[in-house]
VEXRO-137370 format. One line per 10 residues: number of its first residue (from 0); their letters; for each residue x, y, z of N, C-alpha, C. Coordinates in pm, 1 decimal. Layout:
N
NUM	a	X,Y,Z,X,Y,Z,X,Y,Z  ... $
//
This chain:
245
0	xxxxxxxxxx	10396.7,1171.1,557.8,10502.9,1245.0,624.0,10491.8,1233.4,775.7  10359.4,1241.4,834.4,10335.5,1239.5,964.7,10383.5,1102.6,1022.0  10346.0,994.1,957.1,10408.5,844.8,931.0,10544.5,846.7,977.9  10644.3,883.0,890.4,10726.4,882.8,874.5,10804.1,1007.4,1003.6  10749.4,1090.7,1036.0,10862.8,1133.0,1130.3,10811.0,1079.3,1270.8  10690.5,1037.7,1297.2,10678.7,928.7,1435.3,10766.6,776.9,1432.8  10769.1,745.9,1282.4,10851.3,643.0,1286.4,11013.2,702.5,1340.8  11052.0,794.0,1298.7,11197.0,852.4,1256.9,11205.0,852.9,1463.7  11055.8,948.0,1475.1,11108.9,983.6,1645.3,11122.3,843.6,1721.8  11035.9,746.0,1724.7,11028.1,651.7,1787.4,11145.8,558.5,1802.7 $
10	xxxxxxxxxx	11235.5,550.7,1675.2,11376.1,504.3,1665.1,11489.3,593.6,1753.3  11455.4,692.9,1678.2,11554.4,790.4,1803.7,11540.9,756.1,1976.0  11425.8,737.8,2015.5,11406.1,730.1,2142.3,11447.2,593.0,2178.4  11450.1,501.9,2095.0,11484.8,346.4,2119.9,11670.1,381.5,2151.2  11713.7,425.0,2058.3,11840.9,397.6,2063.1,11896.1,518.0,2194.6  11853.6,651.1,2215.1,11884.2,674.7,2336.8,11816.1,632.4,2451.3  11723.4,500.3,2446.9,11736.6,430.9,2589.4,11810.9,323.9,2565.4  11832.9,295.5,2455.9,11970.8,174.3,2435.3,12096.7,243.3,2486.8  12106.8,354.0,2492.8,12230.7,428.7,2544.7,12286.3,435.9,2670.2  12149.7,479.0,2694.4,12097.4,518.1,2872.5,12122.0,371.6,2955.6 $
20	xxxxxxxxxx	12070.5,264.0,2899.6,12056.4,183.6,2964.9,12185.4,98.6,2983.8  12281.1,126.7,2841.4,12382.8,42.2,2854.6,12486.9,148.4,2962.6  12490.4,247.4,2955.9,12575.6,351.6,3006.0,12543.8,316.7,3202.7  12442.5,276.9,3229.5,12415.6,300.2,3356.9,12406.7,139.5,3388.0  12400.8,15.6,3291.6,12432.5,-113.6,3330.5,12296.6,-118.0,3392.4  12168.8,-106.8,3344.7,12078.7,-137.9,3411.6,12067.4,-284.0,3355.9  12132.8,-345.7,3310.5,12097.1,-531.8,3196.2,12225.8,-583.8,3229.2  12293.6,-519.2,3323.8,12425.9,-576.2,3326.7,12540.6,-541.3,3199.3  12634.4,-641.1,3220.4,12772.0,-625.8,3106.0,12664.6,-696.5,2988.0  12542.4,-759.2,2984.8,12505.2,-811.4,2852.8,12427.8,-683.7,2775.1 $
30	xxxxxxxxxx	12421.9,-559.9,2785.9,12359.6,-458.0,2712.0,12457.1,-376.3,2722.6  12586.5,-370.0,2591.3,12680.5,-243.4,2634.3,12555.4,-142.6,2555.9  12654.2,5.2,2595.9,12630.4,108.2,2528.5,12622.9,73.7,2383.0  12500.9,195.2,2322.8,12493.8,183.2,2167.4,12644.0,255.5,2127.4  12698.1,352.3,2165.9,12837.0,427.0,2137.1,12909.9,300.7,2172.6  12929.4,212.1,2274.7,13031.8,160.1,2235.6,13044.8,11.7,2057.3  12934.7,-6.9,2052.4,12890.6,-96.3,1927.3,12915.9,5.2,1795.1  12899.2,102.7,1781.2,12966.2,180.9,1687.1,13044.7,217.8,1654.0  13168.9,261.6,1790.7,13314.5,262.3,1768.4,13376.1,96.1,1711.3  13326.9,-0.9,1804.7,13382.3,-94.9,1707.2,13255.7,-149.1,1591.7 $
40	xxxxxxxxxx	13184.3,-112.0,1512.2,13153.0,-115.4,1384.2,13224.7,-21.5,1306.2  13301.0,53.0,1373.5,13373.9,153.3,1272.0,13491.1,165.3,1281.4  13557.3,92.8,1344.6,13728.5,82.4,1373.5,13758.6,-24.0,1212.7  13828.2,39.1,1180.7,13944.2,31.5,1052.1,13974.5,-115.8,1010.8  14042.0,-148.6,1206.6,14073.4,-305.2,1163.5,13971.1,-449.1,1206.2  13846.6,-415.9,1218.5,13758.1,-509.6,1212.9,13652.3,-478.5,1084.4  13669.1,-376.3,1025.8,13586.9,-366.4,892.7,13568.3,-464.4,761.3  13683.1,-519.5,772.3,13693.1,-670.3,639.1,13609.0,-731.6,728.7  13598.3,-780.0,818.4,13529.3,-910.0,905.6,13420.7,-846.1,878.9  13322.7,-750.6,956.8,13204.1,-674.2,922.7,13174.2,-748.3,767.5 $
50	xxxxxxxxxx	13238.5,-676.3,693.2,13223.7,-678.6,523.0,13223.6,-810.4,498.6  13307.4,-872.1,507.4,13316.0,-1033.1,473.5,13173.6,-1102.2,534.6  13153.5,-1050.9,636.8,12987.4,-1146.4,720.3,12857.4,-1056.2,619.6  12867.9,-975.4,697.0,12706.7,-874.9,593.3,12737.8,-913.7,464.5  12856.3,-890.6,355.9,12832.7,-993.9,238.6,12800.2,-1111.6,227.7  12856.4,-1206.2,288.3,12804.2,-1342.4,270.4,12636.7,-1394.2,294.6  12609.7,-1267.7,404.5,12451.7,-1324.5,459.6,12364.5,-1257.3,351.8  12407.5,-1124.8,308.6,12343.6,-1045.8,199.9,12278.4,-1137.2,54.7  12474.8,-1184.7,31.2,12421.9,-1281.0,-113.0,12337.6,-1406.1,-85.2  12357.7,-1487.3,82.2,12267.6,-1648.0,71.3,12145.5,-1575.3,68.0 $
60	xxxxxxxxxx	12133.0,-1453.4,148.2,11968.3,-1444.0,163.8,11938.7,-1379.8,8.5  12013.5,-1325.3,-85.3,11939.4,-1324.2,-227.0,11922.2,-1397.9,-272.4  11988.7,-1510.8,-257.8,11936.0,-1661.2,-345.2,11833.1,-1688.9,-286.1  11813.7,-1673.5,-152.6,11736.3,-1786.2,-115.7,11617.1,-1699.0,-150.2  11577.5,-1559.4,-149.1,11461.4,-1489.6,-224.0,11448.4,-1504.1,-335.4  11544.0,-1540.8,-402.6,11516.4,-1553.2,-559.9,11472.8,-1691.7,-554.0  11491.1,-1805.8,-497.9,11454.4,-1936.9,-534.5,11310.4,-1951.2,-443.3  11304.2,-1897.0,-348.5,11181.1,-1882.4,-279.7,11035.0,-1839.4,-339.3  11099.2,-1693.2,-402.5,10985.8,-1583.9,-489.3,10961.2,-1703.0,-613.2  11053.6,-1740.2,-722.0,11016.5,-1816.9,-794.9,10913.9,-1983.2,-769.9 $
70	xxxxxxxxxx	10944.2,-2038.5,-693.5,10881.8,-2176.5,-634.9,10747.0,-2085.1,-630.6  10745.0,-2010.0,-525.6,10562.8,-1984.7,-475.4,10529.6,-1924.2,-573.9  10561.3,-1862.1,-722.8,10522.3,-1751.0,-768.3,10443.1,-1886.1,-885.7  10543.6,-1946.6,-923.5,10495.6,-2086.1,-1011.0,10430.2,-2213.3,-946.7  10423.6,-2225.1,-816.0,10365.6,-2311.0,-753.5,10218.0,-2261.8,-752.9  10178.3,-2098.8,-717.8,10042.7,-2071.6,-721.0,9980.7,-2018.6,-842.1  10111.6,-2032.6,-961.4,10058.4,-2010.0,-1084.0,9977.9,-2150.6,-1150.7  10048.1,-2270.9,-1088.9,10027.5,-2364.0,-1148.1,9870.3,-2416.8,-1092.5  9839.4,-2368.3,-927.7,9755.9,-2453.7,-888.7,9580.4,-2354.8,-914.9  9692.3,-2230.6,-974.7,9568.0,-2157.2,-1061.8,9449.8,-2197.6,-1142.9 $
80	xxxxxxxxxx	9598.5,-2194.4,-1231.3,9552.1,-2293.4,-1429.0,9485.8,-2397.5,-1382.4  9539.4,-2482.6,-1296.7,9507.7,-2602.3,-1245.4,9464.0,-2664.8,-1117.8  9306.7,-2629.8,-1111.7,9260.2,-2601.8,-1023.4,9234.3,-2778.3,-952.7  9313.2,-2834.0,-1016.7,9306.1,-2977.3,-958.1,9403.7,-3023.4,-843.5  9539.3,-2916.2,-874.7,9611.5,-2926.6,-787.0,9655.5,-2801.6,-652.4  9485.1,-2747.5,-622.6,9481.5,-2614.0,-548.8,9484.6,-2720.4,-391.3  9409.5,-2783.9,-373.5,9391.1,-2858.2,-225.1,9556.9,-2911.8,-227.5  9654.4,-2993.1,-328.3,9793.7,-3079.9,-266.2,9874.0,-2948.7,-238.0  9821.2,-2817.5,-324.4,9954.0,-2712.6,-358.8,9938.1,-2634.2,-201.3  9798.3,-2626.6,-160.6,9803.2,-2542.8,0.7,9857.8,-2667.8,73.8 $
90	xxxxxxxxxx	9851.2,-2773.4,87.9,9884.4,-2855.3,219.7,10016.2,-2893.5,154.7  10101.2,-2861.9,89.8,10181.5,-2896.4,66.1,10303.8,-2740.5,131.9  10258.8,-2594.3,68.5,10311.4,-2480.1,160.1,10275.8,-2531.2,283.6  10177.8,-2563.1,344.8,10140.6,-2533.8,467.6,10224.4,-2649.1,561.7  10312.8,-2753.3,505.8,10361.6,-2861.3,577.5,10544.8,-2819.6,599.2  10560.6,-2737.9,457.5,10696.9,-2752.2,434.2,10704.8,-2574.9,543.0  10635.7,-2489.1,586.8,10595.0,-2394.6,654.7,10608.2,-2429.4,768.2  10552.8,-2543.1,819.3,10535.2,-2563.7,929.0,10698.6,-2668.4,1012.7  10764.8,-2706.8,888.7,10892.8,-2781.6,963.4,10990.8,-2636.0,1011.8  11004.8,-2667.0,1114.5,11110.7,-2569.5,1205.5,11247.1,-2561.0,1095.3 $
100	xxxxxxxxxx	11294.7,-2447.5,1106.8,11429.9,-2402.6,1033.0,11548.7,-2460.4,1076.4  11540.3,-2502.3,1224.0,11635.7,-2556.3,1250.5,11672.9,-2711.6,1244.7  11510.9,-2761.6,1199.5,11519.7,-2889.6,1197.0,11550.8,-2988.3,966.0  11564.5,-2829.2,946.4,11561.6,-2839.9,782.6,11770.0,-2814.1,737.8  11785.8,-2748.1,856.1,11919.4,-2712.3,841.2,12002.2,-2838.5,824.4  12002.6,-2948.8,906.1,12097.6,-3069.4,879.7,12068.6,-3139.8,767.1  11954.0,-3146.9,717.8,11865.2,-3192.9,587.3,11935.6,-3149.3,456.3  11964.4,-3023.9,452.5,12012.3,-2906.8,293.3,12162.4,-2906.0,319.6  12209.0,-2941.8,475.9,12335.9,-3010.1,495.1,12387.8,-3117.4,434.8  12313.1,-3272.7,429.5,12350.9,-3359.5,353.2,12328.6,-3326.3,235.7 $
110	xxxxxxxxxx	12208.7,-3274.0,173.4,12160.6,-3275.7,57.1,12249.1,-3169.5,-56.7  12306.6,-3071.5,9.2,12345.1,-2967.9,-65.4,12490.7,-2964.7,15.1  12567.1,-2837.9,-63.1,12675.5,-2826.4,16.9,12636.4,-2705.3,185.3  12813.3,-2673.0,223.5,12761.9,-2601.1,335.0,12758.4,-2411.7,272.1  12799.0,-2421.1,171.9,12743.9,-2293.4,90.8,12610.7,-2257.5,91.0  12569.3,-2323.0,40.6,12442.5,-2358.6,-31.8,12328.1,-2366.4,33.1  12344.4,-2406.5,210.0,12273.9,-2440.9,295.4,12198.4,-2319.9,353.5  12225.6,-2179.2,402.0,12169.4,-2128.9,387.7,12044.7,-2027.9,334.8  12083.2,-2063.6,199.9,12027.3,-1991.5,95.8,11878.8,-2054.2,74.6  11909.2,-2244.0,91.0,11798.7,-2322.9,66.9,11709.6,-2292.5,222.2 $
120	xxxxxxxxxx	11751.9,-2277.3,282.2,11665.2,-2270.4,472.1,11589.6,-2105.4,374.5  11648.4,-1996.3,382.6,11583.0,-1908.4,357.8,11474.7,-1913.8,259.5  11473.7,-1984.8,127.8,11416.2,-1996.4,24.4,11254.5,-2033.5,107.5  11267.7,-2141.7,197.4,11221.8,-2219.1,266.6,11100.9,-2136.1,291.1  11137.7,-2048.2,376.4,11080.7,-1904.1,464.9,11007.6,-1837.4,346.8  11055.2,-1787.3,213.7,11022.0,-1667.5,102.1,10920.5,-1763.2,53.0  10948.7,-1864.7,50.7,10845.1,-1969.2,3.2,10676.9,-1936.0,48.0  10665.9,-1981.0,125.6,10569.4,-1979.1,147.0,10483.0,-1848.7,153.6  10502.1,-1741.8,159.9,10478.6,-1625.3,205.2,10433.8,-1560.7,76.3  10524.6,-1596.2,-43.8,10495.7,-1535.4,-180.9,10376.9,-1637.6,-207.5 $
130	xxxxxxxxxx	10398.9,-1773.2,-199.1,10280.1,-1923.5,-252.8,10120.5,-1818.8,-181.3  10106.4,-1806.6,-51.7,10028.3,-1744.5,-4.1,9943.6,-1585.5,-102.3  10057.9,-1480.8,-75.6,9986.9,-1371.3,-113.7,9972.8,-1387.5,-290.2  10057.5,-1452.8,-355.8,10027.0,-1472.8,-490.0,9895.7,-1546.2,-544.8  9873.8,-1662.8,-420.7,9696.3,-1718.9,-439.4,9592.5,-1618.9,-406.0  9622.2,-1567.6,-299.5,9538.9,-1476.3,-230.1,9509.0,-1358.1,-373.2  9578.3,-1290.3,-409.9,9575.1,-1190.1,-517.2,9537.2,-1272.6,-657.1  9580.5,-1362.7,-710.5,9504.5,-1416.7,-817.4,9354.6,-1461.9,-833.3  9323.3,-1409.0,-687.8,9135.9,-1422.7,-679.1,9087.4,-1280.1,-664.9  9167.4,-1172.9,-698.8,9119.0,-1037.1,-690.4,9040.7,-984.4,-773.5 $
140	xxxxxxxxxx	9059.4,-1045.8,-924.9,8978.1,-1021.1,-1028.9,8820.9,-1086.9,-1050.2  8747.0,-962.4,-1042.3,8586.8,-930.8,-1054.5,8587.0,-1073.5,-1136.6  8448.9,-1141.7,-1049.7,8379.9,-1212.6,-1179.5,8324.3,-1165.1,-1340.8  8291.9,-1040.3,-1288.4,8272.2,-937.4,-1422.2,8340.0,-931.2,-1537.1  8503.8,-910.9,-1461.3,8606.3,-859.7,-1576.5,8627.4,-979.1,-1603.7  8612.1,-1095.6,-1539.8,8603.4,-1251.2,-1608.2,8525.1,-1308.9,-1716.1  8414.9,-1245.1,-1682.6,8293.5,-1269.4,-1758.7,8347.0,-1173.7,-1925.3  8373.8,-1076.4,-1904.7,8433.4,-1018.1,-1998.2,8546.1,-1039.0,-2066.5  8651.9,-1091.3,-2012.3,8761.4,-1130.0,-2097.5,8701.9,-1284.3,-2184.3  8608.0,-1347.1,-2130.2,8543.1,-1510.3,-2162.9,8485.9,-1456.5,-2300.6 $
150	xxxxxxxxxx	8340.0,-1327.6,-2295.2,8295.9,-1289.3,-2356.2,8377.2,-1269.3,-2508.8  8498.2,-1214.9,-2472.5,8553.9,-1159.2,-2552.9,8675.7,-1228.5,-2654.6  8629.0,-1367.3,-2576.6,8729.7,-1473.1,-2691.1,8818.0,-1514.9,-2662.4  8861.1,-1474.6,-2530.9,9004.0,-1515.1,-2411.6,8996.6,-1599.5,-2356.3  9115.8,-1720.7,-2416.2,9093.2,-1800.0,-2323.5,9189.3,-1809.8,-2169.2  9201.9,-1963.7,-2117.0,9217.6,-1950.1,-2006.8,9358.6,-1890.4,-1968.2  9466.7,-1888.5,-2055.4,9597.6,-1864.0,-2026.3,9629.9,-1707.4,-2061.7  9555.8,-1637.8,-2154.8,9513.9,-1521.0,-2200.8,9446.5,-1437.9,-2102.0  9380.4,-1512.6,-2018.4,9298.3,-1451.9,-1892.1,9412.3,-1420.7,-1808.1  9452.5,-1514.2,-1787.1,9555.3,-1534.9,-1689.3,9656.1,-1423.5,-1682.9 $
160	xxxxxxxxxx	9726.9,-1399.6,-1811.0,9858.3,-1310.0,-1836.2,9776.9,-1133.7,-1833.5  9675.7,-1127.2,-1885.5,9640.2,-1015.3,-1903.8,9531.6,-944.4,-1784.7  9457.2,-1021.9,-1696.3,9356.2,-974.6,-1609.1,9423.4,-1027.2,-1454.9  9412.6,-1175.9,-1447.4,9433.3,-1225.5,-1279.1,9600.9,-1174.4,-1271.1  9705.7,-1187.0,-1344.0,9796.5,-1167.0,-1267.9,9858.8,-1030.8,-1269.4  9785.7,-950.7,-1328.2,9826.4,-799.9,-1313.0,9751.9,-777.0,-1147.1  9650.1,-822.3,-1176.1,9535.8,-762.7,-1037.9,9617.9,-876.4,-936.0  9733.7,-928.5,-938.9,9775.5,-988.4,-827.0,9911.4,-894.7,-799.7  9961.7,-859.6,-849.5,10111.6,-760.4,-859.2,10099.1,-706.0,-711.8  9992.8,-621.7,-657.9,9988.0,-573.3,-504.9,9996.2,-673.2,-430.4 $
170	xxxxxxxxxx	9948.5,-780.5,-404.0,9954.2,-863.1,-320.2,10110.8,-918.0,-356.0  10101.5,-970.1,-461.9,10303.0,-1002.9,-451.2,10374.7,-925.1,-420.8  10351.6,-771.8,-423.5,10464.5,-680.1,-336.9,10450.9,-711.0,-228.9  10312.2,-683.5,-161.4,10328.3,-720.8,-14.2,10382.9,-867.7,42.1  10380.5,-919.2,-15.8,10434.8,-1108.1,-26.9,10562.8,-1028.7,-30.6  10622.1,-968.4,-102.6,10779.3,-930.6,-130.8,10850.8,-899.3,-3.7  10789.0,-783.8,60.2,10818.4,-686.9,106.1,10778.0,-795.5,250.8  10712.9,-813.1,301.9,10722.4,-976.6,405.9,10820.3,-1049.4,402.3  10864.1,-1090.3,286.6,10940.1,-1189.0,251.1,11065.2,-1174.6,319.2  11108.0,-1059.1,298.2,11266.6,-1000.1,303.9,11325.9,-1037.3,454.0 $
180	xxxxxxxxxx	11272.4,-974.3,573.2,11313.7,-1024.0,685.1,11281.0,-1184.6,677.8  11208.1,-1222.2,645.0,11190.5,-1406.1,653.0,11322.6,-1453.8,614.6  11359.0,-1386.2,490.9,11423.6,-1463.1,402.3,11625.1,-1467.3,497.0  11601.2,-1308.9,513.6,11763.8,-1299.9,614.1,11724.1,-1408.8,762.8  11657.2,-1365.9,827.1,11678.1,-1482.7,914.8,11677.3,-1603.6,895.5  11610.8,-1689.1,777.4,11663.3,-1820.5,714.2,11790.0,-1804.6,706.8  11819.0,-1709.8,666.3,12010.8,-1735.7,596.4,12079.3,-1745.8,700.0  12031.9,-1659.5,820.7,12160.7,-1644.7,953.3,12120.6,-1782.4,992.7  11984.9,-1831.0,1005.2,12003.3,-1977.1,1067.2,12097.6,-2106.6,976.4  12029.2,-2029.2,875.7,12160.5,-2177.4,813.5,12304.6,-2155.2,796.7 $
190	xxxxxxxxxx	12309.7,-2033.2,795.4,12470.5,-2053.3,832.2,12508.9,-2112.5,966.0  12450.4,-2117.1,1056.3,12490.2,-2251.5,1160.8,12550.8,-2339.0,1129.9  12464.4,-2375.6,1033.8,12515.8,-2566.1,1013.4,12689.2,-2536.6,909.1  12779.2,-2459.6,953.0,12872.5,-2478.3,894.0,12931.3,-2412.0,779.8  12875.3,-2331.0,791.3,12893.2,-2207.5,637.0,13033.6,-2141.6,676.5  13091.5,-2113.3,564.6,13215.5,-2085.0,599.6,13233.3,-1905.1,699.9  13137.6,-1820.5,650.4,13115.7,-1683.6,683.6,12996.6,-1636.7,691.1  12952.7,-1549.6,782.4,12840.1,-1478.9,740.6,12795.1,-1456.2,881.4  12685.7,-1339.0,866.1,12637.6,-1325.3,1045.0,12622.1,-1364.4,1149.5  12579.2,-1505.6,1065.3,12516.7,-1609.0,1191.7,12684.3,-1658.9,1275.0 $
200	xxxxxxxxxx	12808.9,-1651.7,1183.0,12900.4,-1754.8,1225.8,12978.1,-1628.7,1312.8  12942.9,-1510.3,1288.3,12975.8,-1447.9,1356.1,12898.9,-1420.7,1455.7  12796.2,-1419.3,1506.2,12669.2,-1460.2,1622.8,12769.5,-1553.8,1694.4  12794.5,-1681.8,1686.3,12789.5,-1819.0,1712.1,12962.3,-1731.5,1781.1  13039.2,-1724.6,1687.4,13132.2,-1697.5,1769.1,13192.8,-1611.2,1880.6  13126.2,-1461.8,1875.8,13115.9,-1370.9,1973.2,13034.7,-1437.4,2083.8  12943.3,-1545.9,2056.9,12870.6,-1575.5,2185.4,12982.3,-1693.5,2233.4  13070.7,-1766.7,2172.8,13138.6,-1850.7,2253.4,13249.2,-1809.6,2304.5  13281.1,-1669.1,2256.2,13408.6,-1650.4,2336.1,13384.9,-1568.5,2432.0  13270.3,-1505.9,2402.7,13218.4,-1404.3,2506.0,13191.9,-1280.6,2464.8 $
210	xxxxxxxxxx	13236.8,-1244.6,2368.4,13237.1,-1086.7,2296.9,13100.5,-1012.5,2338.1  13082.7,-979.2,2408.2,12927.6,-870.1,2416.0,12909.3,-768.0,2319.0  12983.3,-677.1,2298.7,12979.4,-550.8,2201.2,13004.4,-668.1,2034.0  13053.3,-682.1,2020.7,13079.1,-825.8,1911.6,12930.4,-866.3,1852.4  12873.2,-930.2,1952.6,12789.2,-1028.7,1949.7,12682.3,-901.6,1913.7  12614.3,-772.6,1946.9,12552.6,-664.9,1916.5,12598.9,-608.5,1789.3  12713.4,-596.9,1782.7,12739.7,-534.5,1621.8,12692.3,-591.4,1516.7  12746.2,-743.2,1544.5,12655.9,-843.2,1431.4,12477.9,-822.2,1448.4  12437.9,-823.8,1565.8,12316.0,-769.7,1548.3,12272.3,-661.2,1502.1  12299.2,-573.4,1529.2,12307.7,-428.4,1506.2,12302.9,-418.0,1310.8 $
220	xxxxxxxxxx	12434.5,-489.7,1234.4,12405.4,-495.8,1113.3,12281.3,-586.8,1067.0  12285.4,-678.8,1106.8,12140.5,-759.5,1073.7,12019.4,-693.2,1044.6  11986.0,-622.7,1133.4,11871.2,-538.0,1165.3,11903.1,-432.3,1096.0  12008.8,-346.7,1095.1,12021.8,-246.1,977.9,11948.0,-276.5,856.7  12063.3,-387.0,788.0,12001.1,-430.8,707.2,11861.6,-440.1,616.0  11827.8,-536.7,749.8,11728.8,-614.1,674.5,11611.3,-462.3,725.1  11593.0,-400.9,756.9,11533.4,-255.7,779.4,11541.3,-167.9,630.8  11651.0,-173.5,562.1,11693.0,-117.4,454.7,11655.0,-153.2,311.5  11640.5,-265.3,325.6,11571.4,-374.7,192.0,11434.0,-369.7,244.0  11394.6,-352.4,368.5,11214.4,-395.3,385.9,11165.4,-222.0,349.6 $
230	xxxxxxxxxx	11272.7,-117.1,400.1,11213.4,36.0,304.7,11207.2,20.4,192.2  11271.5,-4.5,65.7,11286.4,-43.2,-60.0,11164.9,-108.4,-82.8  11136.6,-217.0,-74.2,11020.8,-299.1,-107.0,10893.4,-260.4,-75.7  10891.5,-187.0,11.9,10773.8,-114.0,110.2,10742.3,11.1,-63.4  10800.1,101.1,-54.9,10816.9,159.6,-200.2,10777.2,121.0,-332.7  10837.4,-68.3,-326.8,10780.9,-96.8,-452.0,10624.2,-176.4,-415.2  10589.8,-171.7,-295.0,10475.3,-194.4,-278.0,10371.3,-122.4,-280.4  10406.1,23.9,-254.1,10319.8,141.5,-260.0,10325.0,177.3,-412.9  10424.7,170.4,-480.2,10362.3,165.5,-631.7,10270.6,50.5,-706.8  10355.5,-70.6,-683.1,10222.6,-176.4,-738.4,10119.7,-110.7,-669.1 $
240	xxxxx	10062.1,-84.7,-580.7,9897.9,-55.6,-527.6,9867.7,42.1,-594.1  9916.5,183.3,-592.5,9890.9,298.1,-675.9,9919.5,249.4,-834.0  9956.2,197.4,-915.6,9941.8,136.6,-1026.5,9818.3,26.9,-1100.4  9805.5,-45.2,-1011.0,9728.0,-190.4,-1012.7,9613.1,-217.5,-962.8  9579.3,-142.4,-834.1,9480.0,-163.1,-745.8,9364.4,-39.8,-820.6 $
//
């Protein structure tokens, strides 16, 4: 609780010096007021546009968590079982990790459509992050309780379903709950390369015509957002631990 209302105060104080500061132009015309970014997030006739962008970035960035969480979840399942392919399966996250987002975007451009393109950049991001804490947690289980499930007539895939990957469930929340902001900023970057809607194309365009309050609202939801799904997960992370751990 104590947690939680220093967090609660510390936000409050952000957004009335976001107030303060836009009200008195200490950043210039590029920091309006937080009141004025709210009247237009809440005016009537820009609300489809709002809705139409936060949907589109909402659904690429669920694909791209769902195709992300799955790859690393079976990529570090596999290099488990198969401890032959633990050295190609880390340098293999650790390469596709290391190519810049913006340099993968023209790539899932040819390769895929311009739908599609974001979802794969984000996956990109969830990728690695789940491949990580899912290895990391499948080494949580005691040599003991190893020694004991062996003892007891279990073999290796039996081990697997019933001891290492329960005792990994905390670490994949926290992999989860990481994941989520990774995964939305993949999506706003690939909507760059041409996506028909979504935050980023609304970014891209408030900054070319000039929109200041524009160009903040779209921020403003972003960060809502992705704040809103990382509480959620945070939740289902504090239960896997109180469950599992």
């Amino acid at each position: 609780m104590r947690q939680t209302l220093l967090g609660a105060l510390g936000i409050a104080l952000f957004l009335v010096l976001w107030e303060v500061i836009g009200r008195l132009q200490l950043a210039s015309i590029s920091w309006p007021p937080l009141s004025d970014v709210l009247v237009m997030l809440a005016d009537p006739d820009r609300r489809p546009l709002f809705q139409r962008a936060i949907g589109a970035t909402l659904e690429s960035t669920a694909l791209g968590y769902l195709w992300g969480t799955t790859a690393g979840l079976l990529l570090a399942a596999l290099a488990h079982l198969l401890p032959v392919m633990r050295r190609g399966s880390d340098r293999l996250a650790a390469v596709l990790n290391s190519v810049p987002s913006i340099a993968l975007g023209p790539i899932f451009l040819v390769v895929l459509t311009r739908e599609s393109t974001p979802a794969a950049v984000s996956s990109i991001h969830v990728f690695f992050i789940v491949f990580v804490s899912v290895s990391s947690g499948l080494q949580r289980a005691t040599p003991a309780h190893r020694d004991l499930f062996s003892v007891l007539g279990a073999d290796r895939l039996r081990r697997f379903a019933r001891l290492e990957l329960p005792a990994a469930l905390p670490a994949l929340a926290s992999g989860l709950r990481l994941a989520w902001p990774a995964a939305l900023i993949g999506a706003i970057i690939g909507e760059w390369f041409g996506a028909p809607r979504g935050i980023g194309i609304l970014i891209i365009n408030a900054m070319q015509n000039f929109q200041i309050v524009l160009l903040w609202c779209a921020v403003l939801l972003a960060v809502g957002s992705s704040l809103l799904f990382y509480g959620l997960l945070t939740l289902l992370e504090r239960t896997a631990y109180a469950r599992f751990s």
